[in-house]
C-alpha positions as CSV (number, residue, x, y, z in Angstrom):
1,X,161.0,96.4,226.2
2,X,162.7,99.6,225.4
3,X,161.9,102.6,227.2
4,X,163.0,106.3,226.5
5,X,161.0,110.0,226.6
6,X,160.3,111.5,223.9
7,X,158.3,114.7,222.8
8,X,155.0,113.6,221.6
9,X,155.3,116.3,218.5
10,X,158.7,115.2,217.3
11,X,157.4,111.2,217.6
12,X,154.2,112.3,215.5
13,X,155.6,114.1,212.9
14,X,158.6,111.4,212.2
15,X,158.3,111.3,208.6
16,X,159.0,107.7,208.5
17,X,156.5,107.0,211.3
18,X,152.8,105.5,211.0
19,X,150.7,104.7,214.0
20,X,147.9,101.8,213.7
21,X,145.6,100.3,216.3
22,X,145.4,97.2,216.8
23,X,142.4,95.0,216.1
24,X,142.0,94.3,220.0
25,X,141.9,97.6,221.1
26,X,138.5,99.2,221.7
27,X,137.3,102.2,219.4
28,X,137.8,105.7,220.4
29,X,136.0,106.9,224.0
30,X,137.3,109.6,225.0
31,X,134.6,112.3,225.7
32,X,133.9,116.1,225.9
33,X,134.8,116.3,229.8
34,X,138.0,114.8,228.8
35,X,138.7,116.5,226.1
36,X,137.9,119.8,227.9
37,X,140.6,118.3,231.1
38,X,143.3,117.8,227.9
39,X,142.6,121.7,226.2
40,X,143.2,123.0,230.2
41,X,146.5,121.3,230.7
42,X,147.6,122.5,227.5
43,X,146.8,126.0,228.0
44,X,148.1,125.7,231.6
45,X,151.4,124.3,230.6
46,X,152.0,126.8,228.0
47,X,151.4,129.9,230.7
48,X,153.4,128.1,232.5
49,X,156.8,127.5,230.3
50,X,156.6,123.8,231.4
51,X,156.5,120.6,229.5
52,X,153.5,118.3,230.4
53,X,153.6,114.5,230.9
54,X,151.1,112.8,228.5
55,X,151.5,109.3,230.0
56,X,153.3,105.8,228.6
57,X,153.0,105.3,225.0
58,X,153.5,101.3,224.6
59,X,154.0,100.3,220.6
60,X,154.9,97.1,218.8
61,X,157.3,99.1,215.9
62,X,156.9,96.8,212.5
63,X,158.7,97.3,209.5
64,X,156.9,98.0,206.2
65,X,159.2,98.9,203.6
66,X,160.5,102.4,204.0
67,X,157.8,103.3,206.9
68,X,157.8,102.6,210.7
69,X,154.7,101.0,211.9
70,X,154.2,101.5,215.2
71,X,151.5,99.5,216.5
72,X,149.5,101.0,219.5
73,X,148.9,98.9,222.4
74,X,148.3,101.9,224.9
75,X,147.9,105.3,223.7
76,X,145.1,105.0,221.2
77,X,142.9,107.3,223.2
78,X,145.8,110.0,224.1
79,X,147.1,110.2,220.2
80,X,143.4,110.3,218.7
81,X,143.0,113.6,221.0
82,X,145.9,115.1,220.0
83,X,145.3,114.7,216.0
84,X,142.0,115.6,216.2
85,X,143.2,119.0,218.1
86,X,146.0,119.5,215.5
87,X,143.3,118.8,212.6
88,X,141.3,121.4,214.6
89,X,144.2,123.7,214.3
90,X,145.0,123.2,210.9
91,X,141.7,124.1,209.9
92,X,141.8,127.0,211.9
93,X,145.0,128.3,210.8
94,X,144.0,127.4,206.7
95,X,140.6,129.4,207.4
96,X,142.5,132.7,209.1
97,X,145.4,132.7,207.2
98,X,147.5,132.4,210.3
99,X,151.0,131.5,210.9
100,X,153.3,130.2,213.8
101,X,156.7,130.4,214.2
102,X,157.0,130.1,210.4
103,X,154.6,126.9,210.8
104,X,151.1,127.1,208.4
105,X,148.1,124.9,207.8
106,X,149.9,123.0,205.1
107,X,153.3,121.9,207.4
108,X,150.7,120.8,210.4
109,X,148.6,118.4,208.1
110,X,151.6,116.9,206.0
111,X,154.0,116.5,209.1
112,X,151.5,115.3,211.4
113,X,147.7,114.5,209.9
114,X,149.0,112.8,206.3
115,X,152.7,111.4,206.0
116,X,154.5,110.8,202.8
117,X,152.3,107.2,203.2
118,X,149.5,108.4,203.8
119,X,147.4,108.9,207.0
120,X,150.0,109.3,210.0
121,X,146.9,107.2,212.4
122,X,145.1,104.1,211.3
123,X,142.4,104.0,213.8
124,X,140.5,100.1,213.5
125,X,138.3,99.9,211.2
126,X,135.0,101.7,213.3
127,X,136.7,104.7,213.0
128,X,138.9,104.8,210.5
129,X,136.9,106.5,207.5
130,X,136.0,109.1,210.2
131,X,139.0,109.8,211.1
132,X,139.8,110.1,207.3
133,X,136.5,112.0,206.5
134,X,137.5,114.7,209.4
135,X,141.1,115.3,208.2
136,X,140.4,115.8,204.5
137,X,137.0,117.9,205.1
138,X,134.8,115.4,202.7
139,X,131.7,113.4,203.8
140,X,130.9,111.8,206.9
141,X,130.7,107.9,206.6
142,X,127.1,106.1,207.4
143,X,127.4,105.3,211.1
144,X,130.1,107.9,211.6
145,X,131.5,107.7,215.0
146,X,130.0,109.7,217.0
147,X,133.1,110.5,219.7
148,X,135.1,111.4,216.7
149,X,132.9,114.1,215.2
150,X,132.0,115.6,218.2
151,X,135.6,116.0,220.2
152,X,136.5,117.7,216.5
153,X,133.8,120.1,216.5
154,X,134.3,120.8,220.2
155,X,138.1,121.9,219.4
156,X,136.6,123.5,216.7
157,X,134.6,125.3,218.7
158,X,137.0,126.5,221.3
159,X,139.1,128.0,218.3
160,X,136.4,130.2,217.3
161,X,136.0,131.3,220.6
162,X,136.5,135.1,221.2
163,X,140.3,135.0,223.3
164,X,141.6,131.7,221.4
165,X,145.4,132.1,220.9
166,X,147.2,129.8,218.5
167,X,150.2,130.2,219.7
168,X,149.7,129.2,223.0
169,X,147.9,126.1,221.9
170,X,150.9,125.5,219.8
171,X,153.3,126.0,223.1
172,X,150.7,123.8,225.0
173,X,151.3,120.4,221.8
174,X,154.9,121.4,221.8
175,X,155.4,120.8,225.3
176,X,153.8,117.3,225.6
177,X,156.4,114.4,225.9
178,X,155.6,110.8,226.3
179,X,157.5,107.6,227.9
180,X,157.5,106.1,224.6
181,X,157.8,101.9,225.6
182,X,158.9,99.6,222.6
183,X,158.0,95.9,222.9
184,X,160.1,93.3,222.0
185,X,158.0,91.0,220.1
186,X,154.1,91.0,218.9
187,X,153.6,88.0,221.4
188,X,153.8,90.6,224.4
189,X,151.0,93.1,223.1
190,X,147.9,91.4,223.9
191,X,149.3,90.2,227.8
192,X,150.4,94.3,228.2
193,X,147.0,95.3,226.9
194,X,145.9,93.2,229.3
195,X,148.1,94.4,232.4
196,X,147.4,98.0,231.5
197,X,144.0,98.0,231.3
198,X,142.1,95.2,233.1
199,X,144.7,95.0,236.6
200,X,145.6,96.0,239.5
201,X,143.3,98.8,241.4
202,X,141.9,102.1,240.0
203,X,143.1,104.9,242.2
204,X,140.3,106.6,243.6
205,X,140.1,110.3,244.2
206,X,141.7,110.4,247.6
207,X,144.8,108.8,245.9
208,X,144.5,111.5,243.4
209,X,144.7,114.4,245.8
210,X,147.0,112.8,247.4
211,X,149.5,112.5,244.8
212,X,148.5,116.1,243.6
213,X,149.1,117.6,246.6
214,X,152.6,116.2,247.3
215,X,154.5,115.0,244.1
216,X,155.3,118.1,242.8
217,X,157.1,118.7,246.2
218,X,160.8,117.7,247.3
219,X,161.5,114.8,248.9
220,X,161.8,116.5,252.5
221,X,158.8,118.4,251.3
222,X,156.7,115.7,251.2
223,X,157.3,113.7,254.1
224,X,157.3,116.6,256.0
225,X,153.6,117.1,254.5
226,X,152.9,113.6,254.9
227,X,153.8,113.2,258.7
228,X,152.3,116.7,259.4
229,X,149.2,116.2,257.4
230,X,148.1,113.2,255.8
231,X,149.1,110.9,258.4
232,X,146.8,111.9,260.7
233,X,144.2,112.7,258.4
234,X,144.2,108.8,257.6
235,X,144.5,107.9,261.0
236,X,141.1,109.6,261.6
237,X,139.8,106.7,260.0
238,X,141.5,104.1,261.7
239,X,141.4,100.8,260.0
240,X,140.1,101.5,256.3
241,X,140.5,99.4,253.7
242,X,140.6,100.5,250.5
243,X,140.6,103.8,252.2
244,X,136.5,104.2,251.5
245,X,136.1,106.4,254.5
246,X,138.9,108.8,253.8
247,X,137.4,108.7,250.0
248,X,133.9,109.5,251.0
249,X,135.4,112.5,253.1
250,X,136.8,113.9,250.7
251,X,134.6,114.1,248.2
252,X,132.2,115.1,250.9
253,X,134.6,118.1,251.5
254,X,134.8,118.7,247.7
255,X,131.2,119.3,247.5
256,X,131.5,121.5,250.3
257,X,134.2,123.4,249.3
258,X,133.5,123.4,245.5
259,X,129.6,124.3,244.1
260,X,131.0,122.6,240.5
261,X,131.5,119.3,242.3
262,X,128.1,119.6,243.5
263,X,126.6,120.1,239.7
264,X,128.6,117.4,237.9
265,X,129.0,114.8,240.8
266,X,131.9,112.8,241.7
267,X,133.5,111.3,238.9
268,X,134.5,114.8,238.4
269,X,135.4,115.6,241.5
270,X,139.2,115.7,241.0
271,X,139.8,116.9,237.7
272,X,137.5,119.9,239.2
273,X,139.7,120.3,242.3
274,X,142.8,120.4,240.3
275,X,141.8,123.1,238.0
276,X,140.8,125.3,241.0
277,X,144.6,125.1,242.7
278,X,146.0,125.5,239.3
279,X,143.7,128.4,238.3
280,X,142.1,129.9,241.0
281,X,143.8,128.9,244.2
282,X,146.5,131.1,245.7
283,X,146.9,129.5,249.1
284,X,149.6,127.1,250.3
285,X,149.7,123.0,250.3
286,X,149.6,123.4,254.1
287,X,146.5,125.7,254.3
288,X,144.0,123.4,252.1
289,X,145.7,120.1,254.1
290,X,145.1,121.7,257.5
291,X,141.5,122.4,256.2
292,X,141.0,119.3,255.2
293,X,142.1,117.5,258.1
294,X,139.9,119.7,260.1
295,X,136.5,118.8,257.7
296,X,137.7,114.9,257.9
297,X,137.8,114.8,261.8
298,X,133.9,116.2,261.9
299,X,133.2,113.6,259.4
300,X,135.0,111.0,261.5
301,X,132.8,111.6,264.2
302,X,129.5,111.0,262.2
303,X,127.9,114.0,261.7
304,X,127.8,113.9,257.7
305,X,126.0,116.4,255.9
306,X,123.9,117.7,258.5
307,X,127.0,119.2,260.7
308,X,128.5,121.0,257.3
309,X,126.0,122.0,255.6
310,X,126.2,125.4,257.2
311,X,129.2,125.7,255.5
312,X,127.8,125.5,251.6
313,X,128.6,129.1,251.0
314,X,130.3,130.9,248.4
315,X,133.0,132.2,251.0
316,X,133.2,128.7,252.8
317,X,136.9,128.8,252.0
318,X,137.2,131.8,254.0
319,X,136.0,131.2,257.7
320,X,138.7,129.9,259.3
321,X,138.4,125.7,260.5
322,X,135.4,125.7,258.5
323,X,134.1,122.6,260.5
324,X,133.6,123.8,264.2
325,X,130.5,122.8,265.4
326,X,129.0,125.6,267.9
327,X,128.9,123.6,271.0
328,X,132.3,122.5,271.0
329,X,136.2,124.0,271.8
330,X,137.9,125.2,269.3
331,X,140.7,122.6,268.7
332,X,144.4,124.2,269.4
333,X,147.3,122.6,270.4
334,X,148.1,126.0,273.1
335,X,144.4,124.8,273.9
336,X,144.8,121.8,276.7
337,X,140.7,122.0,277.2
338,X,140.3,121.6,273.6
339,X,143.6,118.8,273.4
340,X,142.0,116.8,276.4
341,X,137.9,117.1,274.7
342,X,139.2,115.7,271.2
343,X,141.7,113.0,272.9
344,X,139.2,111.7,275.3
345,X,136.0,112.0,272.6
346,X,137.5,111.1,269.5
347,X,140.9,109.0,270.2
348,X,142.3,111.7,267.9
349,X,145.7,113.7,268.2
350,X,145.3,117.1,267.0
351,X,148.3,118.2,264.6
352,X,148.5,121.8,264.0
């Protein structure tokens, strides 16, 4: 296997490169909550002057004549996004007349929608004539797939939206890159398919904020933040496998702290909590930590909902250690009434 980084852009608009998925791969799934997640980190990336990690592309490359083939083993759902977006955008840009950077409607669809070969993505056979139908405006197939048609008009959409600036959706697709993977021999695809997307354990959203809050920080950073913080936030828990209790706390303090987690549920749970740092919050890593070690030791102790619920508010954020019941010290390490009530109840350390 050979593995480099690449930006996605520059791979997609190759002019000797042709993507195809193979027959073993699902059809396209990706829906509008996704698709919303992927327009966000897009937009934030291009505020932010920063490239944006898109995830490991894994191909089998095949030679047909004068073309690459590069045959998709993981990525299909990723590079389906992104050409409908840039179909999206080329529509966009033919119906307004607009321009970037010297780049028009006509250079987006021939560098990166229809190749000198033809169609730059051969989706299987479910979705290829929508696919097709989509990026050359003509008629909708019978039994038209659904997801395809729908994440289209949804970008569509967003373009016609009063505020919608091409150019920082162009910034946002320019700064995607890949790990692009190249495998060695068609005899691999089917048992990588397999690894990627059938093994191993699905990280669940305490392993998501986690990784969120810490991996952006240094090294010393995050063991610092570790020790400090999420050490003993796990150890409130004591012995947890698969870390279910810690899980259920936190998305028990992310439907406290956050009313959209409450209205779309848990499977959203993260990708709602990491749009309110990135676009809303203006705290530190320490501050939410420190409150969330605070909600998890109330939770440890059994009180669930009914001890936090007085805490659903719209300013819940703002009241201090928002998980204090009334009948109890406040818990300070100058305190040594508090230090000696938590120790002695609760087996628990108090770190800040």
């Amino acid at each position: 296997m050979r593995i480099k980084q690449l930006s996605l852009l520059e791979l997609m608009g190759a002019p000797d490169v042709r993507f195809s998925i193979p027959k073993f791969q699902r059809a396209y799934s990706w829906d509008a909550p996704q698709c919303d997640e992927l327009w966000r980190d897009l937009m934030r990336a291009a505020r932010a002057h920063r490239s944006h990690f898109m995830g490991t592309l894994i191909y089998l490359e095949e030679e047909r004549g004068s073309i690459r083939e590069l045959a998709v083993v993981d990525g299909q759902q990723r590079l389906t996004t992104i050409t409908l977006v840039l179909a999206a955008l080329a529509r966009f840009m033919a119906e307004t007349g607009t321009q970037l950077f010297g780049i028009d409607s006509a250079y987006i669809a021939s560098t990166f929608l229809d190749g000198e070969h033809g169609t730059k993505l051969l989706l299987s056979p479910a979705d290829r004539a929508t696919l097709d139908a989509v990026l050359h405006d003509a008629d909708l197939p019978d039994n038209a797939s659904q997801r395809i048609v729908e994440n289209f008009e949804g970008f569509a959409s967003k373009m016609r939206a009063d505020g919608f600036d091409p150019a920082l959706l162009w910034q946002g697709l320019d700064s995607l890159f890949v790990i692009a993977s190249e495998l060695d021999r068609p005899a691999q695809a089917p048992v990588v398919f397999e690894s990627f997307n059938s093994k191993g354990v699905p990280l669940v959203t305490a392993d998501l904020v986690r990784n969120f809050l810490l991996i952006a920080e240094s090294h010393a950073e995050q063991k610092r933040l570790f020790e400090k913080y999420w050490e003993p936030i796990t150890n409130v828990f004591g012995d947890d496998p698969g870390s279910l209790k810690l899980n259920n706390a936190i998305l028990g303090w992310l439907a406290v702290r956050l009313k959209q987690v409450r209205k779309f549920g848990d499977d959203a749970a993260f990708s709602i909590f990491k749009t309110f740092c990135e676009d809303e919050y203006t705290g530190t890593v320490d501050a939410l930590l420190e409150e969330l070690y605070a909600f998890c030791l109330v939770w440890a102790e059994h009180y669930r909902y009914h001890a936090v619920k007085k805490y659903k508010t719209a300013d819940w954020a703002k009241l201090g250690h928002k998980t204090r019941v009334s009948d109890r010290p406040r818990m300070e390490l100058d305190n040594p009434e508090s230090y000696d009530y938590y120790t002695k109840h609760f087996g628990v350390d108090p770190q800040w």
